[in-house]
C-alpha positions as CSV (number, residue, x, y, z in Angstrom):
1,X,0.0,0.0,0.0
2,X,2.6,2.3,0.3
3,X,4.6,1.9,-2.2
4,X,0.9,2.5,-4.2
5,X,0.8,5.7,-2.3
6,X,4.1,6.5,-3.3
7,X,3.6,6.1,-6.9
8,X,0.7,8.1,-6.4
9,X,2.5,11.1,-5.3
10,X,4.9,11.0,-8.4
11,X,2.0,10.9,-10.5
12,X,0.0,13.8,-8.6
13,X,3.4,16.1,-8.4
14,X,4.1,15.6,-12.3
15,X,0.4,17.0,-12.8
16,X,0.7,20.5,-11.2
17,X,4.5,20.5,-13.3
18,X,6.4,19.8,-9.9
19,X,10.4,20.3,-11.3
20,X,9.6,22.1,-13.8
21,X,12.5,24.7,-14.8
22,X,13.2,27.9,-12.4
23,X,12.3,31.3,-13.3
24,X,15.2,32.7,-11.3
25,X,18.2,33.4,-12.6
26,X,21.9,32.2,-11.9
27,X,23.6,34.3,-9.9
28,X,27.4,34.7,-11.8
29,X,29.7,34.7,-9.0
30,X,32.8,32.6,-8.5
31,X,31.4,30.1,-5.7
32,X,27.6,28.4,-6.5
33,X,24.8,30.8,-4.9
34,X,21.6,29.3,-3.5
35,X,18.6,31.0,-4.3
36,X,17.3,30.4,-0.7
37,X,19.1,28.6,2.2
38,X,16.7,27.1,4.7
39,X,18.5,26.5,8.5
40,X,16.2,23.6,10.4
41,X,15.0,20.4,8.3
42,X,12.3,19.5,10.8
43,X,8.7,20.6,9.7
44,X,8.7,23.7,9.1
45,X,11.9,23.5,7.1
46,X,11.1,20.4,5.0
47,X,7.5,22.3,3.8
48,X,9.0,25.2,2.9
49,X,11.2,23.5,0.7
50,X,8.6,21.4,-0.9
51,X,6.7,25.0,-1.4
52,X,10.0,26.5,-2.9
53,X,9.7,23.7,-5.5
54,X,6.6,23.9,-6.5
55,X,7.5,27.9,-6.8
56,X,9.5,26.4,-9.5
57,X,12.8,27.9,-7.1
58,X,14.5,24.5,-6.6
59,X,18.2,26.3,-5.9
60,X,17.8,25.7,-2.4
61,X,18.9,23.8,0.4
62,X,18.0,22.5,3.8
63,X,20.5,22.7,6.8
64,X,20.0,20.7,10.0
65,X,22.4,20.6,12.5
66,X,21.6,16.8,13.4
67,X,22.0,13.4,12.0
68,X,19.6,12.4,9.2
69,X,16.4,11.6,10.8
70,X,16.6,13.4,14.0
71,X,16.0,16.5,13.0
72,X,13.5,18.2,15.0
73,X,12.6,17.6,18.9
74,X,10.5,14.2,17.8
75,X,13.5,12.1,18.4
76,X,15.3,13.9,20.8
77,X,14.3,15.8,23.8
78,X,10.0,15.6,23.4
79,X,8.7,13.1,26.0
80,X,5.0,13.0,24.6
81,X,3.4,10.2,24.1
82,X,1.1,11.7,21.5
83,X,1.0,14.4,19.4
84,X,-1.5,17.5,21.1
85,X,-3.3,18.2,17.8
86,X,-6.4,16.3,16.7
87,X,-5.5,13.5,14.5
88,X,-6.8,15.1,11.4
89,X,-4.6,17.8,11.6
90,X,-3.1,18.9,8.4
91,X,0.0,20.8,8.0
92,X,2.9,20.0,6.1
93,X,1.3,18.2,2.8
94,X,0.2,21.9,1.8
95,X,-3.0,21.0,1.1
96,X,-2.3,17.9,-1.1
97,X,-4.4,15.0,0.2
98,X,-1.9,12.1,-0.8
99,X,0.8,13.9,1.3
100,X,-1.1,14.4,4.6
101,X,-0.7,12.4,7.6
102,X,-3.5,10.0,7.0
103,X,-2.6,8.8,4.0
104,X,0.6,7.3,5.0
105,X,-1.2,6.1,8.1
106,X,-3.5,4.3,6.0
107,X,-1.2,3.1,3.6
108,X,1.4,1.9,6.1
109,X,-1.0,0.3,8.6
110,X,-4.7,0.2,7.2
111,X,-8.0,2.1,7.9
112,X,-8.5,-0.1,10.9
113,X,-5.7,1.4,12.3
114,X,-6.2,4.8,11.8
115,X,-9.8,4.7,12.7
116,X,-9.0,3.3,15.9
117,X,-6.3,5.9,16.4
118,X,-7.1,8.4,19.1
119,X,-4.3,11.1,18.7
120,X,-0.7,10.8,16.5
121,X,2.2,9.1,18.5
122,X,5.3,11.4,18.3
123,X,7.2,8.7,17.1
124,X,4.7,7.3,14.0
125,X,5.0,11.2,13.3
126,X,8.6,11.5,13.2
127,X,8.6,8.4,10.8
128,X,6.1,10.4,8.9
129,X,8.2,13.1,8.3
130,X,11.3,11.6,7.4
131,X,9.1,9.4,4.5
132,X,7.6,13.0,3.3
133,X,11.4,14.0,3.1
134,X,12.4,11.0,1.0
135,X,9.4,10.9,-1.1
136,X,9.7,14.3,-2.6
137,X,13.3,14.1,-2.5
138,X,13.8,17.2,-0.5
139,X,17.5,18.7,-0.5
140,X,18.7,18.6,2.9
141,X,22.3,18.0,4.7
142,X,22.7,16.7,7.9
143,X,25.0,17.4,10.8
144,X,25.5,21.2,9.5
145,X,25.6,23.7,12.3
146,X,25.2,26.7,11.1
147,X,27.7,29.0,13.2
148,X,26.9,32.8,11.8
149,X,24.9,34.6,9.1
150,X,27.3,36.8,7.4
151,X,25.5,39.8,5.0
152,X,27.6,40.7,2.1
153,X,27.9,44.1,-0.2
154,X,26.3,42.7,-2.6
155,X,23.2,41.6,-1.4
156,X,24.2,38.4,-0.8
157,X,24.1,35.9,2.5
158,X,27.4,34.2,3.4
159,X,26.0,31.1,5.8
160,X,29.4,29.8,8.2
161,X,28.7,26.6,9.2
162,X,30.9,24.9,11.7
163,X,33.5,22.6,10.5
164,X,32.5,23.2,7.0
165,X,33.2,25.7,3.7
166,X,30.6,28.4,4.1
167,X,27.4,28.5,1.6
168,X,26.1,31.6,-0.1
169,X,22.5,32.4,-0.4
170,X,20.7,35.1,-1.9
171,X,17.6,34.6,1.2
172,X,18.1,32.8,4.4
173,X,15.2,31.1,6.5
174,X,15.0,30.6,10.1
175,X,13.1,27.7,10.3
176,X,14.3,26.9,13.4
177,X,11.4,25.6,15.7
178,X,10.6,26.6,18.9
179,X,13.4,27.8,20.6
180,X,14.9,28.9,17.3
181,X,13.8,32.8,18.0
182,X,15.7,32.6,21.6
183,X,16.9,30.2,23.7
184,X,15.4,27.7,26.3
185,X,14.5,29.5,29.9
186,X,16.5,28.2,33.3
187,X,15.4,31.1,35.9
188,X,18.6,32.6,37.7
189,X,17.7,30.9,41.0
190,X,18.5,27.7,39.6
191,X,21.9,28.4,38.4
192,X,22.8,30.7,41.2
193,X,22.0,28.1,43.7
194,X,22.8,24.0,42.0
195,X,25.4,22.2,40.3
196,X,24.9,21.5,36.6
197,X,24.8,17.5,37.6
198,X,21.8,18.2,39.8
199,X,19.4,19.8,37.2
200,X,18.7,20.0,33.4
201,X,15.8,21.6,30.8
202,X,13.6,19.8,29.7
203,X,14.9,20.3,26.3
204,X,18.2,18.6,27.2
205,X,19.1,15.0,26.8
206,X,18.1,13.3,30.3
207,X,18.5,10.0,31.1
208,X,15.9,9.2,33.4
209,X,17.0,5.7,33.4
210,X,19.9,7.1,36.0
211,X,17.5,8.3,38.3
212,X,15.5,4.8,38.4
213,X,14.4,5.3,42.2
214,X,15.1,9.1,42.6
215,X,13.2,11.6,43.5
216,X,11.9,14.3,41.1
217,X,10.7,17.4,40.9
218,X,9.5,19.1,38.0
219,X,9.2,23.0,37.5
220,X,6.5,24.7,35.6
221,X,3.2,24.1,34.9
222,X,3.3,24.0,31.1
223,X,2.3,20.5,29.1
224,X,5.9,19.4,28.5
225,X,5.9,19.5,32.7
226,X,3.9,16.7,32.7
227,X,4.6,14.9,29.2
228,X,8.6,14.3,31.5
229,X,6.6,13.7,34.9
230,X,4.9,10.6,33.3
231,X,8.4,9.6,31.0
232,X,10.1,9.7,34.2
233,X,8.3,7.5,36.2
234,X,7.9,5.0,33.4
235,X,11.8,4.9,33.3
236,X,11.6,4.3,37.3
237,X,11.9,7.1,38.8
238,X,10.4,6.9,42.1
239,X,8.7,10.2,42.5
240,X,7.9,13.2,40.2
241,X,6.3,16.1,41.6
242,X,5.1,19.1,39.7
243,X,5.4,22.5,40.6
244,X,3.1,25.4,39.6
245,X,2.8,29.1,40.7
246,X,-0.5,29.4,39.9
247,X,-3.2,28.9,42.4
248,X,-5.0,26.6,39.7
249,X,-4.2,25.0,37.1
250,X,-5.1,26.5,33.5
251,X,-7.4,25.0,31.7
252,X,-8.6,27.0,28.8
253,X,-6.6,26.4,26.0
254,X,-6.8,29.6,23.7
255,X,-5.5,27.5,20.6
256,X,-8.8,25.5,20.3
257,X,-10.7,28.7,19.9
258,X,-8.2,29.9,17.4
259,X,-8.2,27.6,14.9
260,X,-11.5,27.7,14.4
261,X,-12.0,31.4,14.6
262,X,-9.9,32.6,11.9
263,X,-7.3,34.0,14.0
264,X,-4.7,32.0,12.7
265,X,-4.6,31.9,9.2
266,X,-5.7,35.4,9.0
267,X,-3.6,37.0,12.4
268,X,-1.0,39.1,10.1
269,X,-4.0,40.9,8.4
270,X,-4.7,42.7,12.2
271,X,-3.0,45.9,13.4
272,X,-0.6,46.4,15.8
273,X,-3.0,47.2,18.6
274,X,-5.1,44.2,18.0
275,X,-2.1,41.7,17.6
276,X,-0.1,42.9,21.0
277,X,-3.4,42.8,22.7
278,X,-4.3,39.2,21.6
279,X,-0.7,37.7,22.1
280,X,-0.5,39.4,25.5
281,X,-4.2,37.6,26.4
282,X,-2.5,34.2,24.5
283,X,0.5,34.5,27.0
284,X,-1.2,35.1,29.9
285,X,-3.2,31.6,29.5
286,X,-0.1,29.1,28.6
287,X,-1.2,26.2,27.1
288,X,-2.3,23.6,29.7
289,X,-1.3,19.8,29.5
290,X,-4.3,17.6,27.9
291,X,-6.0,15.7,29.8
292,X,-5.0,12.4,28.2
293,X,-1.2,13.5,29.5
294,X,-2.0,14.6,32.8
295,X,-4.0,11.2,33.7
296,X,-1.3,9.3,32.2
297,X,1.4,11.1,35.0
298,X,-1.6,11.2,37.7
299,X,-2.0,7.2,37.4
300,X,1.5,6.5,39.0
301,X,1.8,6.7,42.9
302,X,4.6,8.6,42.3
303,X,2.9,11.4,41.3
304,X,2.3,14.9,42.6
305,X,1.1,18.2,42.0
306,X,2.0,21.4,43.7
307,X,-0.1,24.3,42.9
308,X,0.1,27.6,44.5
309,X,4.0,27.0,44.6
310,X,6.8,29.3,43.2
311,X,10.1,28.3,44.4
312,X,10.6,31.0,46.9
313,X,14.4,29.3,47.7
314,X,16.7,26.4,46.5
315,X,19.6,24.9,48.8
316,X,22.1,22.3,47.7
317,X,22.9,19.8,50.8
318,X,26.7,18.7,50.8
319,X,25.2,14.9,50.2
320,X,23.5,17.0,47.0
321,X,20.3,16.8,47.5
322,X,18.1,19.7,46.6
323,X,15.5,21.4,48.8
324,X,13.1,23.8,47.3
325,X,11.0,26.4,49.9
326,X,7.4,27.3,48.4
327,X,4.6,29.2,50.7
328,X,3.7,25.6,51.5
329,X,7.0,24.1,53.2
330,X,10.4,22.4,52.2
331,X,10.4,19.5,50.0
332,X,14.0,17.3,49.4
333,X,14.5,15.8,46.0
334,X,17.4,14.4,43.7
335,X,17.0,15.9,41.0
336,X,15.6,18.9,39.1
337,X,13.8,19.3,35.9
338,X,13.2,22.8,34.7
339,X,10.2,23.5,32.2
340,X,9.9,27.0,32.3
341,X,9.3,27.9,28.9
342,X,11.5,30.1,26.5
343,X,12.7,33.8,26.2
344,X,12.9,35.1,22.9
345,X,15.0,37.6,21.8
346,X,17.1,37.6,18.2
347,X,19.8,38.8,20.4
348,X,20.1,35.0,22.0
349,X,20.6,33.6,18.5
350,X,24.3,33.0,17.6
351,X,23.9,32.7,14.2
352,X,22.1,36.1,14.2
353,X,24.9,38.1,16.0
354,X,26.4,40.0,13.1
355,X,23.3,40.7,12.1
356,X,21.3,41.2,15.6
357,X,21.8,45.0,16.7
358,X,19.7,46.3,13.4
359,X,16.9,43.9,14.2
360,X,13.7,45.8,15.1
361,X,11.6,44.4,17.9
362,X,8.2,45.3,18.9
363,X,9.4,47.6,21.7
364,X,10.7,49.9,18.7
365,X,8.0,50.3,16.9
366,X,4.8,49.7,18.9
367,X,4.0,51.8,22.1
368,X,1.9,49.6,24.3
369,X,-0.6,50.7,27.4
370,X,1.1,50.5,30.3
371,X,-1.9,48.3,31.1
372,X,-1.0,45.9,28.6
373,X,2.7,46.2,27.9
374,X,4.6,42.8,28.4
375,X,8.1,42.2,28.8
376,X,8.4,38.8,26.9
377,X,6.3,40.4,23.8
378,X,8.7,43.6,23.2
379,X,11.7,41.5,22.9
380,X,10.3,39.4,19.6
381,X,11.4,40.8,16.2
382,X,8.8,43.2,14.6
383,X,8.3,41.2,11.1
384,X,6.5,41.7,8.3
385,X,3.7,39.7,7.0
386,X,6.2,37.1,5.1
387,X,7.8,36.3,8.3
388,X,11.2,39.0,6.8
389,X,13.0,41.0,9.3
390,X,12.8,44.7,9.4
391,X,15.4,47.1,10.3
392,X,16.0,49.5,12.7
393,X,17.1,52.0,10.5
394,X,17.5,52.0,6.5
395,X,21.2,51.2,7.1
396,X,20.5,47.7,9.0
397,X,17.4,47.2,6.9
398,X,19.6,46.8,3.7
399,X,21.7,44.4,5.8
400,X,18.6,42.3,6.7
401,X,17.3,42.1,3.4
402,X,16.9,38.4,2.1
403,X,16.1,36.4,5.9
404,X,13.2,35.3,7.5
405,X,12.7,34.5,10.8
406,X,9.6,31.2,10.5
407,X,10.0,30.2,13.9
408,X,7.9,31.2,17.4
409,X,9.7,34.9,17.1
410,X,7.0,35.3,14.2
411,X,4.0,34.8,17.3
412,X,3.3,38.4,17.8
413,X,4.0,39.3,13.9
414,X,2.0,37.3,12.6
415,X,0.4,34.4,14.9
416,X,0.8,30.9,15.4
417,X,1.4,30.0,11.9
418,X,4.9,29.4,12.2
419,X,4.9,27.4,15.8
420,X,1.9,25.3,15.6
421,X,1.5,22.5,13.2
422,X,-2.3,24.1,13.0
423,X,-1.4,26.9,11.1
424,X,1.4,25.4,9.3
425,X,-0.4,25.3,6.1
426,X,-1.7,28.8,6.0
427,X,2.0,30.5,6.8
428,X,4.9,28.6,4.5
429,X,2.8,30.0,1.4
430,X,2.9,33.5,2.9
431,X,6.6,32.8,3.5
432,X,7.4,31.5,0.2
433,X,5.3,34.2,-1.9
434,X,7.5,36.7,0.0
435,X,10.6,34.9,-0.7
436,X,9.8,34.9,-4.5
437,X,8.8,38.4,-4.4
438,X,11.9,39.1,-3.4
439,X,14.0,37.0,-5.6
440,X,11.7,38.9,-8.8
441,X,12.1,42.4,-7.6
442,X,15.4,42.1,-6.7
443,X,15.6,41.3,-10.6
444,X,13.4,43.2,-11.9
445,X,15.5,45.8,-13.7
446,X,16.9,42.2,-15.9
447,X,13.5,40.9,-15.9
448,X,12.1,43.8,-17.6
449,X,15.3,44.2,-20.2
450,X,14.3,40.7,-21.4
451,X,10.9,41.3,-21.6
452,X,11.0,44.1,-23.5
453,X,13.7,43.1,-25.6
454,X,11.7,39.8,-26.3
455,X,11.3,39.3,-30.4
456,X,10.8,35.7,-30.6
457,X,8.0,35.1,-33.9
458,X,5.2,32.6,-32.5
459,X,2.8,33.1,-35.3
460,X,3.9,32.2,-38.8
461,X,0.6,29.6,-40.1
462,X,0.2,32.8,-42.5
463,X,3.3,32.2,-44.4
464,X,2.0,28.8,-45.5
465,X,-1.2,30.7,-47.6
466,X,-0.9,33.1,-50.3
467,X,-2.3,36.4,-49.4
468,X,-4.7,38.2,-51.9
């Protein structure tokens, strides 16, 4: 069945002309220049470079930083057991039914399967992926970490990437995930207060199999709090205790209403008022766990939740145990796990450091009510609607020209559509019409040379008749 599907796909992509030949033009340099570098070949990555083809811009190439078929957090640090998003959720086939999720599910393990399939398993999806990556024979290099965007005189992008020859580009995407506009959060008090072998993000490599009878606590009240609190005590651990600052627990999750309500595919089209004021409201939710994941962690004995319970002090014993003071007492553990979220700021990004201090972020060019200004919103980037960085001035707006930030620094830009595999499918089009906007104009003075100096006879029947 799937190798049915598969043949399918060729047969669907060669009827809308998929690889036919680009409209842009070589660039004449002495080194090869990519039309558009993409850095990230998880999701978002690997769609926009299926959209870049079908743009008929196949000069492009995908950068991941990890081995083939690990790219992404699927494989790596996400302890989910399921995917959050209904099962029909369709993202990165682009609207093309053959490519979505349920058709390889179906053709892999039959409708029985998928019907009785409540929500995706994170690792059925990360298998999902890498087949959508094979079957359209998407360009992408592993094990390339990308070290520093360097912006040229001549327009041009020169990408560094650790241990290897750079790559010039004449556009460079961010498509680097969640964390990919900042960096992972780990409050001061932590690292003031612990060793590094007591505590660790929950975005790090942890193997819980070395705490097999340890006690655990868990910090934050977010979903991936409680996707590690069950992971952990399946791998043994003996308790994991969750702590929360809020009195209750959150339990609307503004996303639902969202994708439903047109917010997400149509966010950019707000102003600036309406878009801080609705990301301020989206931040001040957080998403809560589902409830399939919080029963799964609430079924062990091991188990707790803390409400009501900032960490108000954190002491290290000499035999290395940790004890953490909330309003509600002193509580001794082994080991820490931090899941506080992320900060983002472009100036947190080392491949953006050359780059970084022309940036503009919200706090430039939007004024929010003191009643409504929030810290974590005026450190994003100010983009425009095709995800492209704007400058701070005309000076660091040339030197921006040609990158794209598709990652969660887009949220209060333009909405979830690059950080949620919900609105995937309305944001890499927006992205990739901007990108080939760009690539045209940037041309245009050759494209219109051409055009006008086009004389190439199409009609000549009438030189087969006689005229009268």
């Amino acid at each position: 069945m799937l190798q049915q599907l598969n043949e399918r796909i060729q047969q669907e992509l060669a009827w809308i002309n998929y690889g036919a030949a680009d409209w842009t033009t070589k660039v004449e340099h002495e080194e090869h220049v990519y039309d558009v570098i993409i850095i990230g070949g998880g999701q978002s990555g690997l769609a926009a470079a299926f959209a870049l083809k079908k743009e008929r811009i196949s000069n492009i190439v995908v950068l991941d930083e990890n081995p083939a078929g690990f790219e992404g957090p699927w494989e790596t640090y996400a302890r989910m057991v399921t995917l959050r998003t209904p099962k029909t959720i369709t993202s990165v086939d682009l609207g093309h039914a053959s490519l979505t999720y349920q058709a390889w599910h179906v053709a892999k393990f039959g409708e029985n399967s998928w019907e009785a399939l409540d929500k995706i398993p994170r690792s059925l999806w990360m298998q999902y992926l890498r087949w959508y990556r094979g079957v359209l024979q998407l360009p992408v290099k592993n094990n390339q970490k990308v070290d520093v965007i360097e912006p040229l005189a001549n327009g041009l992008h020169r990408v560094h990437i650790e241990g290897e020859q750079p790559l010039l580009a004449r556009k460079v995407v961010l498509a680097t995930g969640i964390q990919g506009g900042g960096e992972w959060h780990v409050p001061d008090i932590f690292k003031e207060n612990l060793s590094r072998d007591v505590y660790a993000h929950t975005s790090e490599l942890i193997d819980f199999t070395q705490l097999k009878g340890k006690r655990v606590a868990i910090i934050g009240g977010g979903a991936s709090a409680f996707d590690n609190a069950y992971y952990a005590l399946q791998q043994g651990v003996d308790q994991a205790h969750v702590f929360v600052r809020r009195a209750q627990m959150p339990r609307v999750n503004p996303i639902r209403q969202m994708e439903h309500s047109g917010l997400i595919e149509r966010f950019h089209a707000l102003s600036d008022d309406e878009k801080y004021m609705a990301i301020a409201h989206f931040f001040s939710y957080n998403q809560p766990p589902t409830n399939d994941t919080f029963r799964r962690a609430a079924s062990f004995d091991g188990f707790a939740l803390h409400t009501g319970s900032p960490i108000e002090a954190i002491v290290q014993t000499e035999n290395d145990e940790v004890q953490l003071t909330t309003p509600k007492g002193t509580f001794t553990y082994d080991f820490i796990v931090i899941s506080t979220g992320l900060l983002t700021n472009p100036a947190l990004r080392r491949e953006l450091r050359l780059v970084e201090p022309h940036i503009a972020r919200w706090s430039d060019c939007y004024k929010a009510p003191s009643t409504m200004k929030h810290s974590l919103i005026e450190l994003h980037p100010y983009l425009g609607k095709g995800f492209e960085f704007i400058g701070r001035t005309s000076e660091g707006q040339q030197q921006l020209h040609g990158l794209f930030s598709f990652n969660y620094g887009a949220l209060p830009s333009c909405g979830l559509v690059a950080s949620a595999l919900s609105g995937m499918r309305f944001g890499i089009p927006r992205l990739v019409s901007t990108i080939a906007d760009q690539l045209f104009l940037d041309d245009r003075k050759r494209v219109l040379q051409n055009f006008l100096a086009y004389n190439e006879e199409e009609f000549t029947a009438d030189q087969e008749f006689v005229t009268l």
